[in-house]
LODREN-103454 format. One record per residue (C-alpha): residue number from 1; z, x, y. Coordinates in pm, 1 decimal. Example, Ala and Ser with C-alpha at 12.3 -4.5 7.8 and 13.67 -1.06 7.14 Angstrom:
2
<node num="1" z="780.0" x="1230.0" y="-450.0"/>
<node num="2" z="714.0" x="1367.0" y="-106.0"/>
This chain:
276
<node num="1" z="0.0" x="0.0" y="0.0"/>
<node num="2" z="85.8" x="273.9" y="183.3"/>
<node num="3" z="-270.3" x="439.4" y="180.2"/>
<node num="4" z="-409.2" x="77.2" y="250.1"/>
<node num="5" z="-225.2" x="25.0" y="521.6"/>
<node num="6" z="-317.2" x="394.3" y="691.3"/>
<node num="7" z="-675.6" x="317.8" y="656.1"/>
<node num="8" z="-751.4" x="-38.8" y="699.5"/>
<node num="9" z="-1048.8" x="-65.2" y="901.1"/>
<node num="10" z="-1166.7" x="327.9" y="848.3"/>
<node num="11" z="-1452.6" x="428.8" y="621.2"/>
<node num="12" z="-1270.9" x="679.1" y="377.5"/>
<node num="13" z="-1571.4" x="723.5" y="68.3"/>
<node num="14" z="-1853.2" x="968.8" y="205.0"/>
<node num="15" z="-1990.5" x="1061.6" y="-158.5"/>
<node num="16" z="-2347.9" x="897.5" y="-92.3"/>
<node num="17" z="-2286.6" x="854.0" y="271.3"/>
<node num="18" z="-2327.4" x="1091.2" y="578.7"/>
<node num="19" z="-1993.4" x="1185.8" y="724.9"/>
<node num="20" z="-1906.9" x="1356.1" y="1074.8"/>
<node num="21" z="-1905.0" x="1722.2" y="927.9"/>
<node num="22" z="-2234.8" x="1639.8" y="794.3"/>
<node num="23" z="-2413.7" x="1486.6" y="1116.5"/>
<node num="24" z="-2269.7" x="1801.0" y="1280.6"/>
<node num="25" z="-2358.8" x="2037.8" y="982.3"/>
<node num="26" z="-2025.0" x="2205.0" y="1016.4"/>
<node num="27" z="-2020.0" x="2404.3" y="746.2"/>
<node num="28" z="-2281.8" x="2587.9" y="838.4"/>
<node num="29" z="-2163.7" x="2587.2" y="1232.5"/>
<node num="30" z="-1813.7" x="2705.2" y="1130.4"/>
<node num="31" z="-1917.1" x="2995.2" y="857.9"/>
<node num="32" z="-2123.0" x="3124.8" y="1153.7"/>
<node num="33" z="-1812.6" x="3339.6" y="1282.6"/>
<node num="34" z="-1858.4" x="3645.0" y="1050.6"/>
<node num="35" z="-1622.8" x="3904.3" y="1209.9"/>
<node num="36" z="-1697.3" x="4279.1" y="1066.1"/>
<node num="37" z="-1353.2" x="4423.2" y="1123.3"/>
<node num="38" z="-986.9" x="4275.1" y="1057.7"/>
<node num="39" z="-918.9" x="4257.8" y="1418.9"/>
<node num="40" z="-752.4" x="3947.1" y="1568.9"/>
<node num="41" z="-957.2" x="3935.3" y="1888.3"/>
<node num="42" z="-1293.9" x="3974.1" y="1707.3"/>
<node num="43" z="-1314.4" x="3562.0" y="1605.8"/>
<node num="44" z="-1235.1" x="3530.2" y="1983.3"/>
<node num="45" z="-1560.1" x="3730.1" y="2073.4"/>
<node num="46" z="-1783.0" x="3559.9" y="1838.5"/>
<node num="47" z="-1697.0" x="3247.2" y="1911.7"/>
<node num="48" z="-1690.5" x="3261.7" y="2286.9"/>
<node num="49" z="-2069.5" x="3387.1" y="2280.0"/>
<node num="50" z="-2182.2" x="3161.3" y="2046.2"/>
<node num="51" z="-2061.8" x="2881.7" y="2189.8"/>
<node num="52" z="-2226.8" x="3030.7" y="2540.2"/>
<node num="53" z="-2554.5" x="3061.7" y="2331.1"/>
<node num="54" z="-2528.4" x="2653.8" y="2223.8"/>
<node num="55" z="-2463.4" x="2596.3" y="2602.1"/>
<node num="56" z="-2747.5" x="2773.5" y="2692.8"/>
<node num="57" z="-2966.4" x="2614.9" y="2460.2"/>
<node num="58" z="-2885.5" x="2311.0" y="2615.8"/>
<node num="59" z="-2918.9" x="2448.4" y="2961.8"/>
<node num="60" z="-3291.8" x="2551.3" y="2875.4"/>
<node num="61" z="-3345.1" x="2225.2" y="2747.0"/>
<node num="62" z="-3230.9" x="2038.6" y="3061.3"/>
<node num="63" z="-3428.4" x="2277.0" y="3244.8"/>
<node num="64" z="-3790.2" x="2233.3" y="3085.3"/>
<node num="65" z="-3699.3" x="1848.2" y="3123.9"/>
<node num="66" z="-3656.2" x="1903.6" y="3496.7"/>
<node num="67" z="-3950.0" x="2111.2" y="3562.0"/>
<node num="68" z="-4183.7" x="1887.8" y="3403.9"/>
<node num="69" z="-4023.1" x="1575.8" y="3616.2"/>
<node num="70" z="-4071.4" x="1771.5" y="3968.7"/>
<node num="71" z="-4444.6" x="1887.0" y="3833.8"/>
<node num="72" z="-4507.4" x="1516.3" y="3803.7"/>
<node num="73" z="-4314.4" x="1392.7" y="4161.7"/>
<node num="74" z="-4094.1" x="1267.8" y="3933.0"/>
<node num="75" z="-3725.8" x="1347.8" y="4182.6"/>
<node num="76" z="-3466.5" x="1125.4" y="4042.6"/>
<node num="77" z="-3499.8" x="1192.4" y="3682.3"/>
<node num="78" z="-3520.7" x="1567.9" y="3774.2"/>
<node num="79" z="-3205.0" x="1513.3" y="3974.8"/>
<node num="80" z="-3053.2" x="1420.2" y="3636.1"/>
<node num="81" z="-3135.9" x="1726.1" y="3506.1"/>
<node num="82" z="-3010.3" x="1935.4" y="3704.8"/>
<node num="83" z="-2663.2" x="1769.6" y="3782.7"/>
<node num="84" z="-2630.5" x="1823.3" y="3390.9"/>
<node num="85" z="-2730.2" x="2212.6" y="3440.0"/>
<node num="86" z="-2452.9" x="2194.5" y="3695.2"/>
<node num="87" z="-2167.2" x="2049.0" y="3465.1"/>
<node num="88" z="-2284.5" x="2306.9" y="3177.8"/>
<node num="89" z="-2280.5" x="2593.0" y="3391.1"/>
<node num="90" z="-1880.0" x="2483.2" y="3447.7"/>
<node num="91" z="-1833.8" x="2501.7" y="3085.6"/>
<node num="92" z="-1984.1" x="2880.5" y="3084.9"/>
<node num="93" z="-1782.1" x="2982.9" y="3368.0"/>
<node num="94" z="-1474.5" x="2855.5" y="3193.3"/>
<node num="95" z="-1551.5" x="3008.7" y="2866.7"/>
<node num="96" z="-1536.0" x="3376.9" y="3049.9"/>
<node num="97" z="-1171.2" x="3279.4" y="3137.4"/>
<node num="98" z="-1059.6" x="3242.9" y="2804.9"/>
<node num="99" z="-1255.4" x="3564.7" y="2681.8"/>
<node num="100" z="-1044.0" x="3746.6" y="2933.0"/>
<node num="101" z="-717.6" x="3681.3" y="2763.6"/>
<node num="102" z="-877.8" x="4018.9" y="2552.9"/>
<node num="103" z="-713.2" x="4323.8" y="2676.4"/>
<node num="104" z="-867.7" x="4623.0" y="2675.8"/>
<node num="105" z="-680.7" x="4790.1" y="2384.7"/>
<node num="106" z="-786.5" x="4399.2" y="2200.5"/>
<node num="107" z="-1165.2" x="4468.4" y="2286.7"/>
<node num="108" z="-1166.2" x="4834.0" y="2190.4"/>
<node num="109" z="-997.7" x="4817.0" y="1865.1"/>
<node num="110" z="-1334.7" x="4630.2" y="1722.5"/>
<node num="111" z="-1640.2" x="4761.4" y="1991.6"/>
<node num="112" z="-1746.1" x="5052.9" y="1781.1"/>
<node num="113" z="-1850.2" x="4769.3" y="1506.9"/>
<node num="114" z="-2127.6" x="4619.4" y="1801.6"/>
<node num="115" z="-2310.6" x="4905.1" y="1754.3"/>
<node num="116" z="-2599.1" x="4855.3" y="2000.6"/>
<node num="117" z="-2571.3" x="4477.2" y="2031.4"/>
<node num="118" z="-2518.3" x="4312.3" y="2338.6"/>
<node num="119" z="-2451.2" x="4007.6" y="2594.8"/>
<node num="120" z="-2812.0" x="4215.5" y="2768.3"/>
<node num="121" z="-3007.8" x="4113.8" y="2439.8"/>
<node num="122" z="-2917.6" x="3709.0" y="2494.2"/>
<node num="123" z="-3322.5" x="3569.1" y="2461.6"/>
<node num="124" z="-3176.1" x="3243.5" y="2554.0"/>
<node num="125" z="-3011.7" x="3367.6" y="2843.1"/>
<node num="126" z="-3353.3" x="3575.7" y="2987.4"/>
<node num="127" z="-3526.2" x="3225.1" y="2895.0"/>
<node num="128" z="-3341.2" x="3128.8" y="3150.7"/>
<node num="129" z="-3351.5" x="3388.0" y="3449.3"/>
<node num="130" z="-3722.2" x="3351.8" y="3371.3"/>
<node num="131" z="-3715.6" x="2973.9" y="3465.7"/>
<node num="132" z="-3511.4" x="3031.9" y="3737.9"/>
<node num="133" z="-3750.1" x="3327.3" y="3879.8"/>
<node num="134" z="-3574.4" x="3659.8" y="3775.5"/>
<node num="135" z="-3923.2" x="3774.4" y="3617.4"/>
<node num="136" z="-3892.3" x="4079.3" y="3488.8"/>
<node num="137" z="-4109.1" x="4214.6" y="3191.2"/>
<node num="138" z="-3866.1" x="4468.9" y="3048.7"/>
<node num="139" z="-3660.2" x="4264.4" y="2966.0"/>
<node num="140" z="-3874.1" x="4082.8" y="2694.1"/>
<node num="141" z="-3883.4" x="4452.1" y="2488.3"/>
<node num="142" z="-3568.5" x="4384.4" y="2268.1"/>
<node num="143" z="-3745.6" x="4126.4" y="2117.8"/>
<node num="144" z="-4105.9" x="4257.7" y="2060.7"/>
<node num="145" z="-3995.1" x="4264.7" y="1702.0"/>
<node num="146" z="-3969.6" x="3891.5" y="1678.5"/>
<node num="147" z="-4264.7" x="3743.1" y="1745.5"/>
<node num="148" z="-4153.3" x="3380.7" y="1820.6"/>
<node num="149" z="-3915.5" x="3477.4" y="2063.9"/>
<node num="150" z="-4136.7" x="3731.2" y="2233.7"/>
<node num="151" z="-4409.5" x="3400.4" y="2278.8"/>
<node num="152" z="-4115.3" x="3189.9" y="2406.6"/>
<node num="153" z="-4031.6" x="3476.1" y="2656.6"/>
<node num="154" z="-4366.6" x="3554.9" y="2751.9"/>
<node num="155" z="-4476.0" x="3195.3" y="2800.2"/>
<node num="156" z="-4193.3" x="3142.7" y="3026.5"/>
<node num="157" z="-4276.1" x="3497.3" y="3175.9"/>
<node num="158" z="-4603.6" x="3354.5" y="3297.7"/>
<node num="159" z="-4540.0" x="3008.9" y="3380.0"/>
<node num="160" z="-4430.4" x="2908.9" y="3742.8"/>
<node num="161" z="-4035.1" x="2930.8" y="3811.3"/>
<node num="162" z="-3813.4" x="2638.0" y="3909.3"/>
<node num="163" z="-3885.7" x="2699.7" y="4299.2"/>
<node num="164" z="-4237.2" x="2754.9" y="4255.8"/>
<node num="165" z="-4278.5" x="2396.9" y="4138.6"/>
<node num="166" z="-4023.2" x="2287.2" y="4448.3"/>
<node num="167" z="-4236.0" x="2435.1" y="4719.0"/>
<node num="168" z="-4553.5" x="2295.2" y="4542.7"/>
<node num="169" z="-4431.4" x="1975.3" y="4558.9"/>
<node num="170" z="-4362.2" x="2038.9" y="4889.3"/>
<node num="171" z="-4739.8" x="2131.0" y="4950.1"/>
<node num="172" z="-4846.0" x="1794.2" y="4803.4"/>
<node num="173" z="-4622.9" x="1633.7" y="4991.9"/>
<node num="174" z="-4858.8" x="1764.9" y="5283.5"/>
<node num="175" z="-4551.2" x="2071.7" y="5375.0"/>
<node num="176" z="-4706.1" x="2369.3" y="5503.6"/>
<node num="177" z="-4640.0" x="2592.7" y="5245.0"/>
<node num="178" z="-4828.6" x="2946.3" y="5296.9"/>
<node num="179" z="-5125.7" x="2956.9" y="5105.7"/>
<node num="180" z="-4990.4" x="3292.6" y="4953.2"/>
<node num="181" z="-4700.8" x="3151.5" y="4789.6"/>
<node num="182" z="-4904.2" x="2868.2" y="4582.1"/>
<node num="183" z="-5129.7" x="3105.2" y="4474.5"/>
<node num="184" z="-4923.8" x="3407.2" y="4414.3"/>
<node num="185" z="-4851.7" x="3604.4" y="4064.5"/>
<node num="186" z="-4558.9" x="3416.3" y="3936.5"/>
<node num="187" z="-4463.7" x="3732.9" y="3701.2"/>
<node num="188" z="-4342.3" x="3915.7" y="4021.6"/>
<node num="189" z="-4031.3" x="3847.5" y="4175.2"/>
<node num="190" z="-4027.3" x="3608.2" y="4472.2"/>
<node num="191" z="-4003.0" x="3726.7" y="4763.4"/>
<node num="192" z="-3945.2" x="3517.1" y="5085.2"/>
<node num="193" z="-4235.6" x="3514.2" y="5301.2"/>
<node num="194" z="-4247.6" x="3332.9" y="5656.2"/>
<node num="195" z="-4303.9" x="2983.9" y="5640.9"/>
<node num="196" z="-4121.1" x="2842.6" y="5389.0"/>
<node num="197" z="-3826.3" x="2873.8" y="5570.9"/>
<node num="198" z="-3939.5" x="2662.9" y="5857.2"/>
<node num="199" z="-4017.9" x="2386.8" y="5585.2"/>
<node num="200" z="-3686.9" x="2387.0" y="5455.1"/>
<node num="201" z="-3548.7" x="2367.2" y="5787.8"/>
<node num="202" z="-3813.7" x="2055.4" y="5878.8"/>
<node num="203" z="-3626.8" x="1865.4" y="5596.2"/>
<node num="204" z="-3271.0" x="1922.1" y="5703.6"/>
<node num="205" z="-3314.4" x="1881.5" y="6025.0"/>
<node num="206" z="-3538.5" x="1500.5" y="5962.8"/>
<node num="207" z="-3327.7" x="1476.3" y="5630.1"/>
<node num="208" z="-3328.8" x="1096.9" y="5674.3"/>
<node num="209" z="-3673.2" x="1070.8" y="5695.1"/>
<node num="210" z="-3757.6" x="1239.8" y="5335.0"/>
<node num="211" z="-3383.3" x="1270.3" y="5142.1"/>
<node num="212" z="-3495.8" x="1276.0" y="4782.2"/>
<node num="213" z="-3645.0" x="1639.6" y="4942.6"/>
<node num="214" z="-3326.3" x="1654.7" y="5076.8"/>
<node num="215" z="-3138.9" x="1627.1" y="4776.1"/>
<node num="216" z="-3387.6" x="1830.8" y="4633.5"/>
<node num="217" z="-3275.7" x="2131.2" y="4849.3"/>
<node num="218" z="-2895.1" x="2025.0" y="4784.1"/>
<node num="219" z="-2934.2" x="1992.9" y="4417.3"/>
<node num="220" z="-3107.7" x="2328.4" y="4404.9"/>
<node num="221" z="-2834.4" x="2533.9" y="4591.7"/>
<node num="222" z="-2583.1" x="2355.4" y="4376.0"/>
<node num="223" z="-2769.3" x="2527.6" y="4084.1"/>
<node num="224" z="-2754.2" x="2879.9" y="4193.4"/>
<node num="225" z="-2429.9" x="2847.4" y="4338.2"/>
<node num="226" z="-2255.2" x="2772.8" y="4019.1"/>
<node num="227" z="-2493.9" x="3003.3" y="3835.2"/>
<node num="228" z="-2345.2" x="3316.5" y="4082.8"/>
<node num="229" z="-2011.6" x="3222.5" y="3982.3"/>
<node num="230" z="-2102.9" x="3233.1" y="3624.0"/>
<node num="231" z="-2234.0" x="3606.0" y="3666.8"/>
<node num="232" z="-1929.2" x="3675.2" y="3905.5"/>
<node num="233" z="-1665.4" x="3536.0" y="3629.4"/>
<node num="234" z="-1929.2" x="3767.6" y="3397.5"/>
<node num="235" z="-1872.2" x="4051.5" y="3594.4"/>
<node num="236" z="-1493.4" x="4036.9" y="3651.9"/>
<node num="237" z="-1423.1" x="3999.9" y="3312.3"/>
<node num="238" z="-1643.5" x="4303.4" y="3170.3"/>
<node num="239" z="-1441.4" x="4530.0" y="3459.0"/>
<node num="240" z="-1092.0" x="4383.8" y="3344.1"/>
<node num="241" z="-1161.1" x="4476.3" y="2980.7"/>
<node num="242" z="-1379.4" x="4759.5" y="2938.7"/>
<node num="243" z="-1365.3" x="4903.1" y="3356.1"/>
<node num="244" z="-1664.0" x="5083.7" y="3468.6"/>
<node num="245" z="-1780.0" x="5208.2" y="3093.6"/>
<node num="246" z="-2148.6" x="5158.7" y="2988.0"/>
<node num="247" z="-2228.6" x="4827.6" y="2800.6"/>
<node num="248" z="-2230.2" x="4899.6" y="2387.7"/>
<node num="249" z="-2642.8" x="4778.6" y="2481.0"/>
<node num="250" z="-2677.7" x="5105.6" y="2728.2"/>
<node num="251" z="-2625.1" x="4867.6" y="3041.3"/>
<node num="252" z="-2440.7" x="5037.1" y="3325.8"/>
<node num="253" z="-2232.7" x="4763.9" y="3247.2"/>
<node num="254" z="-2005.4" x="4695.0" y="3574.7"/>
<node num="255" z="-2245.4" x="4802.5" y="3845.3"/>
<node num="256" z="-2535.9" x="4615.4" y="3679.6"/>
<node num="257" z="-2336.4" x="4292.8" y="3689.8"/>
<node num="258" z="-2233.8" x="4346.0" y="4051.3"/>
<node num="259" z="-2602.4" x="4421.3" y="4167.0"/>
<node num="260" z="-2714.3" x="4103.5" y="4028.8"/>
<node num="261" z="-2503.8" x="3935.5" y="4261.3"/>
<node num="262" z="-2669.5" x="3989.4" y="4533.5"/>
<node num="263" z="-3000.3" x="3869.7" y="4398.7"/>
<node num="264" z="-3106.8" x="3541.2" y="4466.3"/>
<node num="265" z="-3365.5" x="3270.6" y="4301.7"/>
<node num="266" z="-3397.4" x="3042.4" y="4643.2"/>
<node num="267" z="-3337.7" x="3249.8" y="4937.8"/>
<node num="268" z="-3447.0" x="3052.3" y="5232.4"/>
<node num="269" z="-3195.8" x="2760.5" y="5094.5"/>
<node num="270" z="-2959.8" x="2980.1" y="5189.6"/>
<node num="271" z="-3128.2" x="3195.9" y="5454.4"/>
<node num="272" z="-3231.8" x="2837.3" y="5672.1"/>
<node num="273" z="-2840.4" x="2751.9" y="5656.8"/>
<node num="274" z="-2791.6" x="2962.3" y="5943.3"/>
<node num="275" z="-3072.0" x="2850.4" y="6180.2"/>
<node num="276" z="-2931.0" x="2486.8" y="6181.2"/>
């Protein structure tokens, strides 16, 4: 009665039915954690970047979805898109928080198992920079010995960056976008050229007139706001547990991190903020 009583109402017999675990496939998610030493903190390493990797996975996701809304003047569902990016990027920041309860003496005690692996190597995470307009193509060689991955990279590589489709929306909404920027090589870095910035500034100052543009700005800044936190939260916790050391990948590590920080995918977002 007992038993009865405990699970009246609950489904309790899974043999020829599908249960959570197996919807979820969790025992193949949770004998994924393979650490190669006996250290304690070695699960907590694993685990922290692999559950980065599913973020990011979702994060490219969201992204393609919004790209392909704003190539068809499609704002609102993009807009959905990107507040998600927003709310996983706070789940990646968070995660660095808890991978800095690791002291250094934690992280050393299992580093010389890495060998030459690193964070450096994430495809998922270049997939991303990519998208966002970091192009850089040496940073697709660690995987020239996978093909798939090297066509995912390069595809994204060569395709137009999340700003490049914002500013050529703008031009078919009849903005005067340089003619340089619309046609330009999309595999080189962007670099602000004059113009766009007097756009931008068109749309804040009128942003009544055209807000989904507007929000378009806003929604964009939002983006790489939280995504410089996640590389600053990245940064501070590589110097609190390993200081200014190389990466086990060959990165300088430290001063790599910080110079990314001053990098940045939509500069006249931010630049135009000061002429209003």
């Amino acid at each position: 009665m007992a038993l009865s009583a405990a699970t009246d109402g609950i489904h309790t017999d899974f043999s020829e039915g599908m249960s959570y675990g197996d919807y979820l496939r969790l025992d193949t998610l949770l004998s994924a954690q393979s650490p190669l030493t006996a250290e304690h903190d070695e699960l907590l390493f694993i685990t922290i970047h692999q559950v980065m990797e599913l973020w990011l996975k979702l994060l490219n996701r969201e992204l393609d979805t919004a790209l392909a809304h704003i190539r068809a003047d499609q704002l609102q569902p993009a807009f959905k898109c990107t507040a998600r990016i927003n709310r996983i990027q706070e789940q990646l920041i968070q995660a660095w928080t808890v991978l800095s309860t690791m002291t250094p003496s934690d992280y050393l005690s299992f580093r010389p198992a890495l060998g030459k692996s690193s964070g450096f190597q994430s495809w998922q995470y270049r997939l991303v920079e990519f998208k966002l307009g970091a192009k850089d193509a040496v940073k697709m060689a660690p995987h020239r010995h996978r093909s798939d991955l090297a066509g995912q990279l390069d595809a994204a590589y060569r395709a137009p960056s999340l700003y490049d489709e914002a500013l050529r929306l703008l031009a078919r909404r009849g903005y005067a976008i340089p003619a340089e920027v619309l046609e330009r090589d999309v595999t080189q870095p962007y670099t602000a050229p004059p113009g766009v910035e007097a756009v931008w500034e068109e749309i804040y100052r009128h942003s009544g007139e055209h807000f989904d543009l507007y929000e378009l700005a806003e929604e964009l800044v939002d983006l790489e706001d939280a995504f410089q936190q996640w590389r600053f939260r990245h940064m501070k916790t590589v110097e609190r547990i390993i200081g200014m050391r190389s990466g086990t990948g060959g990165s300088t590590g430290v001063t790599y991190l910080r110079k990314a920080l001053e990098r940045y995918f939509f500069p006249e977002l931010w630049s135009v903020r000061g002429k209003l």
